[in-house]
ROZA-610157 format. One record per residue: residue in three letters; x, y, z of N, C-alpha, C in turn. Coordinates in steps of 0.2 Angstrom, whole numbers, plus 2048, in hexadecimal, padded with zeros to 3 digits. Example, Ala and Ser with C-alpha at 12.3 -4.5 7.8 and 13.67 -1.06 7.14 Angstrom:
ALA8427E482783E7EA8278427F0827
SER8407F58238447FB824840800827
//
This chain:
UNK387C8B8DB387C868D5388C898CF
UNK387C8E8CD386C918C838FC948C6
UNK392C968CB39AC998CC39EC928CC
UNK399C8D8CE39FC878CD39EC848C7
UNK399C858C1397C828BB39BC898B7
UNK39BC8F8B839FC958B53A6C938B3
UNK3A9C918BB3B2C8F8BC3B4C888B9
UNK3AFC838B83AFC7D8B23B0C7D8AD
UNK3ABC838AC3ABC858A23B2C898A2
UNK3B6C8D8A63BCC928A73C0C8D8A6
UNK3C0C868AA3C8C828AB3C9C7D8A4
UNK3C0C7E8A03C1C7989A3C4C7D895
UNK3C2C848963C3C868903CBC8888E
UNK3CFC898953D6C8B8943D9C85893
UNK3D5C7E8943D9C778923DBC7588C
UNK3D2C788883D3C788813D8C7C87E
UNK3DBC838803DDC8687D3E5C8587D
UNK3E6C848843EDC7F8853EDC7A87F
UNK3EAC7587F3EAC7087B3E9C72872
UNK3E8C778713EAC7C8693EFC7D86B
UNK3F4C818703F9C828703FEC7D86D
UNK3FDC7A86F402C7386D402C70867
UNK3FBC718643FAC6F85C3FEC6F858
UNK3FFC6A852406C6A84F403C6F84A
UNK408C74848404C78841406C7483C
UNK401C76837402C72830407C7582C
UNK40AC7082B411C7182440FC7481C
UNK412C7981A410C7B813418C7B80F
UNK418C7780B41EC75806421C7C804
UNK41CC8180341FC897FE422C8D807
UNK423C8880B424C8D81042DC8B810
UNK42EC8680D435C8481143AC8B80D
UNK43FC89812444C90812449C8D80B
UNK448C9280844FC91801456C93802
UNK45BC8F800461C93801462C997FD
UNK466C9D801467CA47FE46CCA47F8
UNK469CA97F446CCAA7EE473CAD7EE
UNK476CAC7EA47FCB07EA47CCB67E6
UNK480CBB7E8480CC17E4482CC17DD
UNK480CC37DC482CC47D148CCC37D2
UNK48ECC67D4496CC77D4498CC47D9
UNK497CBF7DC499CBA7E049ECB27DD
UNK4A4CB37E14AACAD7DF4A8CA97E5
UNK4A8CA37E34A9C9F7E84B0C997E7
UNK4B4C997ED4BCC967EB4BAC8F7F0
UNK4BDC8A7EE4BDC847F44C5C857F7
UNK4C7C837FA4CEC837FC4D1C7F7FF
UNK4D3C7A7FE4D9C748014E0C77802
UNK4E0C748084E6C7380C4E9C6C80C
UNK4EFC688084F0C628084F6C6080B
UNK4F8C5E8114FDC5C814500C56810
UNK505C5580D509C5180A50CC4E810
UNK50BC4581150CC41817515C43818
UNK515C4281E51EC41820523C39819
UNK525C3E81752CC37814528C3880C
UNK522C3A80C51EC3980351EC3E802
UNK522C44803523C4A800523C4A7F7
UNK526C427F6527C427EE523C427EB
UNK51CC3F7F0515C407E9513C487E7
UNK518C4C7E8515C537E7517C527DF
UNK51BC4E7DD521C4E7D551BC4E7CF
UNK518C467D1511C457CB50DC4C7CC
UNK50CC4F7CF509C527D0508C597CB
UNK50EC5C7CC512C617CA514C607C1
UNK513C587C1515C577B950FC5A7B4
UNK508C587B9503C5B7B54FEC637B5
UNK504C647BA500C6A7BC504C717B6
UNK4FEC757B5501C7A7B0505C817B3
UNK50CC807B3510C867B5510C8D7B1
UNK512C8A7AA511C8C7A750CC917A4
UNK507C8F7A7500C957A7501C9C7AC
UNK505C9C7AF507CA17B350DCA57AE
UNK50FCAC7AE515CB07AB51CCAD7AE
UNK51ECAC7AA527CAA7AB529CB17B2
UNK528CB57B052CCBA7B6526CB77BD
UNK522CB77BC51FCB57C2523CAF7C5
UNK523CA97C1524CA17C452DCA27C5
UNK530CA87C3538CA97C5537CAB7CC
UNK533CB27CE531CB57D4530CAD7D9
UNK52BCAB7D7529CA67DC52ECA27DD
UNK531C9F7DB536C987DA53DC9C7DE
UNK53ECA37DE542CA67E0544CA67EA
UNK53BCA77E8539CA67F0535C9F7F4
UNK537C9A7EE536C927F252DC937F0
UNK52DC967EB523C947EB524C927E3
UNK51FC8C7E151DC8B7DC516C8A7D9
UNK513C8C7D350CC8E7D3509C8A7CC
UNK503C877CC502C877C34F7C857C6
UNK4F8C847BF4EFC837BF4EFC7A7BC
UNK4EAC787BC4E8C727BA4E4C747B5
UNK4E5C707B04E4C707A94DEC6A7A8
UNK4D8C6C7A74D2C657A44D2C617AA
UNK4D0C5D7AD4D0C587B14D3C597B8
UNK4D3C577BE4D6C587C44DBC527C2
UNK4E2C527C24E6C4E7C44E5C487C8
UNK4E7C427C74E5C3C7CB4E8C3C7D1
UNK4EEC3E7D04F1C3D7D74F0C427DD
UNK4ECC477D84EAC4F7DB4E5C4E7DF
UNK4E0C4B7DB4D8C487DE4D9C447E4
UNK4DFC3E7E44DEC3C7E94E2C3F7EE
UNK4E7C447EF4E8C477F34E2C497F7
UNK4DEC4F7F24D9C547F44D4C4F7F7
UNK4D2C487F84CEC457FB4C8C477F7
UNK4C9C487F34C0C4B7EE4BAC457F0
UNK4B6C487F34AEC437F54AEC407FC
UNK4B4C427FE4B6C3D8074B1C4680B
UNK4B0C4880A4B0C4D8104ACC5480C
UNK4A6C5580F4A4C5C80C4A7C61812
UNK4ABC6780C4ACC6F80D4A7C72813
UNK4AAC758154A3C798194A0C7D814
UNK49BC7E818494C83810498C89810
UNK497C8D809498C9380A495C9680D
UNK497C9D80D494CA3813498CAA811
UNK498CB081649BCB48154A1CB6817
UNK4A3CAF81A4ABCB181C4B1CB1818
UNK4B6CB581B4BACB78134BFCB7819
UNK4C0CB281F4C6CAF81E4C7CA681F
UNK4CACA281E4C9C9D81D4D0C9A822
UNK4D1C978274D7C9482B4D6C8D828
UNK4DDC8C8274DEC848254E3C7E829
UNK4E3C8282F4E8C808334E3C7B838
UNK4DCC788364D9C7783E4DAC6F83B
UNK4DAC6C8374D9C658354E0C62833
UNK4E0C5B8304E4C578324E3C56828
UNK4EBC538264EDC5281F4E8C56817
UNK4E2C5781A4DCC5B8134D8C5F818
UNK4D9C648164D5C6C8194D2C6C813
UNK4CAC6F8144C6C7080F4C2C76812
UNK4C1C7A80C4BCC818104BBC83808
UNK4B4C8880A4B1C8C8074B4C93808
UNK4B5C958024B6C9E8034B1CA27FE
UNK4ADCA58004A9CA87FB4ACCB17FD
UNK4AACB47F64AFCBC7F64AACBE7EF
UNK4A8CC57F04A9CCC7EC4ABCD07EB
UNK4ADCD07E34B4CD57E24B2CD97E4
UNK4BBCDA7E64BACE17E94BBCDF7F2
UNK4B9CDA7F24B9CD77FA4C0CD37FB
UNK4C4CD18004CACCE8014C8CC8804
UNK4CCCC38024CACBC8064D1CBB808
UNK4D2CB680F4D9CB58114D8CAC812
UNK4DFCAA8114DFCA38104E4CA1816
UNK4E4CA181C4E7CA18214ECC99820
UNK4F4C9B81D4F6C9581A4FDC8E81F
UNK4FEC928244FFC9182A501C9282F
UNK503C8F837502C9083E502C9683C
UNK503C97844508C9F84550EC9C848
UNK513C9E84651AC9C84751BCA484B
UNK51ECA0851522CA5855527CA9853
UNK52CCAA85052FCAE84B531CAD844
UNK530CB284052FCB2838534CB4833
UNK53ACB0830541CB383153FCB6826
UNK53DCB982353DCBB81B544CBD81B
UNK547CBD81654CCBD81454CCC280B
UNK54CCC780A54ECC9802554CCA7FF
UNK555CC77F955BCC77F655BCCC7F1
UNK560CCD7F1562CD27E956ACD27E7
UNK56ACD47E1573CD17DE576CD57E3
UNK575CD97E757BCDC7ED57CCD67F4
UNK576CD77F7576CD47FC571CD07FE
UNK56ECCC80356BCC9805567CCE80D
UNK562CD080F55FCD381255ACCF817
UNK55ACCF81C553CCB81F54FCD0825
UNK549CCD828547CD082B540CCB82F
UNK541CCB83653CCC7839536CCA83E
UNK530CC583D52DCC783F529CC3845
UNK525CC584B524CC385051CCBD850
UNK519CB8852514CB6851511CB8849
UNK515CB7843512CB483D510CAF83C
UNK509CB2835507CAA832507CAC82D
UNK507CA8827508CA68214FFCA881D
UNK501CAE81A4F9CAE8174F8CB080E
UNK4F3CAC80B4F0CAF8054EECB2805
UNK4ECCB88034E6CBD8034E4CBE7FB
UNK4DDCBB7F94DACB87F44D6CBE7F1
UNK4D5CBE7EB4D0CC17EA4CDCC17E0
UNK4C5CC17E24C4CBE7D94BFCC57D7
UNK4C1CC57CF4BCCC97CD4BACC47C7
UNK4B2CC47C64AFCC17C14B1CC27B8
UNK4B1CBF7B44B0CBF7AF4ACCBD7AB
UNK4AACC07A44A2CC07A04A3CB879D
UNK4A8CB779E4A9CAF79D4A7CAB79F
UNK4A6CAC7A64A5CA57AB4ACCA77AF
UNK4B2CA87AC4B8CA77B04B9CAB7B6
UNK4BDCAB7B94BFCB07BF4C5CB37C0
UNK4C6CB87BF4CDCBC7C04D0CBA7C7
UNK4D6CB87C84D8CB47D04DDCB67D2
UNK4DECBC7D64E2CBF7D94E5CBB7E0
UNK4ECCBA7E14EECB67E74F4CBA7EA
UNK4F4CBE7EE4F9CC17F14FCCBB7F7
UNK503CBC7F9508CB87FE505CBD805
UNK504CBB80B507CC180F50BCBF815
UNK50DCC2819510CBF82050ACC4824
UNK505CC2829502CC682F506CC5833
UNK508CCA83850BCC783F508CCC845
UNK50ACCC84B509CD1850501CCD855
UNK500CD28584FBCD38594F5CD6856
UNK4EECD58564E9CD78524E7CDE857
UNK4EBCE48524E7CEC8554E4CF0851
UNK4E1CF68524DFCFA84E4E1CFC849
UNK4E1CFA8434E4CFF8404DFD02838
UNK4E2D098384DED0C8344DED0B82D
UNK4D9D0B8284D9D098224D7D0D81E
UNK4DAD108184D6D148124CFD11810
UNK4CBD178114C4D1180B4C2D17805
UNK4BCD178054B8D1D8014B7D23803
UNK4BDD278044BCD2E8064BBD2D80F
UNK4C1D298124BFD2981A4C4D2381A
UNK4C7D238224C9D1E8224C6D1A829
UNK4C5D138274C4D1082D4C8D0C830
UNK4C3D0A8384CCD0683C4C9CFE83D
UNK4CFCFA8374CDCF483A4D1CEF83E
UNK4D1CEB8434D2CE88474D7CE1844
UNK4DACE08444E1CDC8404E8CDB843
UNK4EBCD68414F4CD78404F7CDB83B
UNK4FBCDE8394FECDF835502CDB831
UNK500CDE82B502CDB823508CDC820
UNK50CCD781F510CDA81850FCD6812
UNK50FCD880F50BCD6808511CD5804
UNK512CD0801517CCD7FB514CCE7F5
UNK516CD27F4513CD67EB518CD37E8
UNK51ECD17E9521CCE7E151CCC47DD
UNK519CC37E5518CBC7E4511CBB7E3
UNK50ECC27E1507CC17E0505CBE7D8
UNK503CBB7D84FECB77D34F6CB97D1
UNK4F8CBB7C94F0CBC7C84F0CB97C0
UNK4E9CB37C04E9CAF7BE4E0CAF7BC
UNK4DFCAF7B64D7CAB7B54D5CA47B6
UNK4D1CA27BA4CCC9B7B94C7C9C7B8
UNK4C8C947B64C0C917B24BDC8D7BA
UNK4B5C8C7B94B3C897BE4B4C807BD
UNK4B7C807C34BAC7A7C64C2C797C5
UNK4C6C807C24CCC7F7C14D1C817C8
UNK4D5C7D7C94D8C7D7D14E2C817CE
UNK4E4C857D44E9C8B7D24ECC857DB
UNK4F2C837D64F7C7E7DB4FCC837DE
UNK4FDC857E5503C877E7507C827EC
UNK50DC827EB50FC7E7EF519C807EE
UNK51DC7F7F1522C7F7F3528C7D7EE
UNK52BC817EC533C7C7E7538C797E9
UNK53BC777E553EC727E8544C757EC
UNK546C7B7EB54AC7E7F1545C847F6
UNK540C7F7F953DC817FE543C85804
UNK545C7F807547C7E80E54BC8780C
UNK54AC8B81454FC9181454CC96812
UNK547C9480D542C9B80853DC9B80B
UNK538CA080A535CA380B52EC9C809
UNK52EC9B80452AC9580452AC8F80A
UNK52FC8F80B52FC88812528C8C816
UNK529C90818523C9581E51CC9181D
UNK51BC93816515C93812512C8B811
UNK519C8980D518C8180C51BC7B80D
UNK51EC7A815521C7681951FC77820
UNK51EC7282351BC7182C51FC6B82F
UNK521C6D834525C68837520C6383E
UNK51EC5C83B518C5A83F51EC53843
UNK51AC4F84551FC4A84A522C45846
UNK51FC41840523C4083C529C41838
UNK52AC4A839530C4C83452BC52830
UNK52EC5582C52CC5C829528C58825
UNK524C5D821520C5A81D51DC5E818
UNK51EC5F81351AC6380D513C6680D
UNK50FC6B80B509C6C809506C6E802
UNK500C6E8034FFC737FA4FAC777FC
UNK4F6C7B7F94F1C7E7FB4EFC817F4
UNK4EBC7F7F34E3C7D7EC4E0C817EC
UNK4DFC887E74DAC8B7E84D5C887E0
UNK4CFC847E24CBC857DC4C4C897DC
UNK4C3C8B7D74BDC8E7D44B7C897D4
UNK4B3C8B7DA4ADC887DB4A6C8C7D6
UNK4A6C917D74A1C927D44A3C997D2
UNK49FC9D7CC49FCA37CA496CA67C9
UNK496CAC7CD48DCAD7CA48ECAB7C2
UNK492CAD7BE490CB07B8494CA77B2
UNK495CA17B6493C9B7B348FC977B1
UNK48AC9C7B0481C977AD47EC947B2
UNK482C947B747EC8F7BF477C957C3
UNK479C9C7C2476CA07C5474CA67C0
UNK46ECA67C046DCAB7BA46CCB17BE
UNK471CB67BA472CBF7BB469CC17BF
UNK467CC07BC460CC47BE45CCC17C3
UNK45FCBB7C745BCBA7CA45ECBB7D1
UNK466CBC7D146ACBD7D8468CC47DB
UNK467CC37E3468CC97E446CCCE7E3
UNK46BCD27E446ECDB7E2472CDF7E7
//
């Protein structure tokens, strides 16, 4: 009787304790997780990709009347115009016709993070993303397909020269350093990747290491280095003698309606050093 009063007390006590088990724990308000701080020298860029509908390639025209070219160097905007690109900044206010291109408050960007490439090829008429970068860091703006062969072509007062290339895409490679103003230095290099993604070695700080990629050829004549202000958007898009040039790659896609134009938007979403984020209190 005693072993069966023992084994009672044994089966209650493990019932109780299952039943703790299960208890809801208490909630403490100072417990919830905080989003993580940006680094002191942290750029954040938003990035639009804006398909221009088949047959309305003309509304790129208002567009262009308010955008500032002229804030880019004359020998720059002849280089680009050269090669079918044209570039300017927005001056005060987002253009009307701009804004409702961009689709502004239909659709939140995906959150920042640490990715420093950004593909704009997965959606349909407005691609929206976050690109967050530290100088010194590279971010790429992957700006279209991969086109099965890639025909560049270089001019010069002798002759005309080309050369193609296999499985290219069309890419920005971005890159911001801070300013004690708020503003941000905005480096935009053209490139063509093509190939396969191999090994390949790289110079760093006294060593080189290997990293895993396509191969690069980097358009050094069509690189753009520009200051922005927070909220100012850097317009590139296509001239009007695209078709044949090097810009068509960049800023023209041939969808089932007929070809069609694009732009690709780089604006200055935040800067640590805009009063939004105080220096002292960003991680290190």
């Amino acid at each position: 009787m005693q072993r069966f009063a023992r084994l009672l007390r044994s089966i209650s006590l493990l019932f109780a304790a299952a039943l703790a088990g299960c208890a809801e724990l208490p909630r403490h308000k100072g417990l919830e997780l905080q989003p993580p701080k940006l680094a002191a020298d942290s750029v954040v860029l938003e990035v639009f990709l804006v398909r221009l509908p088949p047959g309305e390639t003309a509304q790129a025209t208002p567009i262009w009347a308010e955008i500032d070219e002229l804030s880019l160097p004359a020998e720059t905007r002849a280089r680009l115009s050269a090669q079918g690109f044209r570039a300017g900044l927005t001056a005060g206010r987002i253009p009307v016709e701009l804004e409702r291109l961009m689709q502004l408050g239909e659709k939140s960007p995906a959150p920042a993070s640490d990715a420093v490439v950004v593909d704009l090829q997965a959606e349909s008429n407005v691609s929206r993303r976050i690109l967050q970068m530290r100088p010194g860091r590279r971010g790429e703006i992957m700006a279209s397909r991969v086109y099965d062969r890639l025909t560049m072509f270089n001019r010069t007062d002798q002759q005309v020269t080309g050369e193609s290339y296999q499985q290219a895409q069309c890419c920005f490679a971005v890159s911001g350093k801070p300013q004690p103003n708020g503003h941000v230095r905005l480096e935009v290099l053209s490139e063509i990747q093509h190939g396969a993604p191999r090994g390949i070695f790289t110079p760093g700080e006294g060593q080189y290491t290997i990293e895993t990629r396509r191969e690069r050829v980097a358009l050094d004549d069509l690189k753009i280095d520009v200051p922005l202000q927070p909220g100012q958007i850097l317009v590139l898009g296509g001239a009007a003698s695209t078709d044949g040039s090097l810009g068509s790659y960049f800023f023209t896609e041939d969808v089932s309606g007929g070809a069609t134009g694009r732009l690709v938007l780089i604006r200055l979403a935040q800067s640590q050093q805009d009063g939004l984020f105080p220096l002292n209190d960003a991680p290190q």
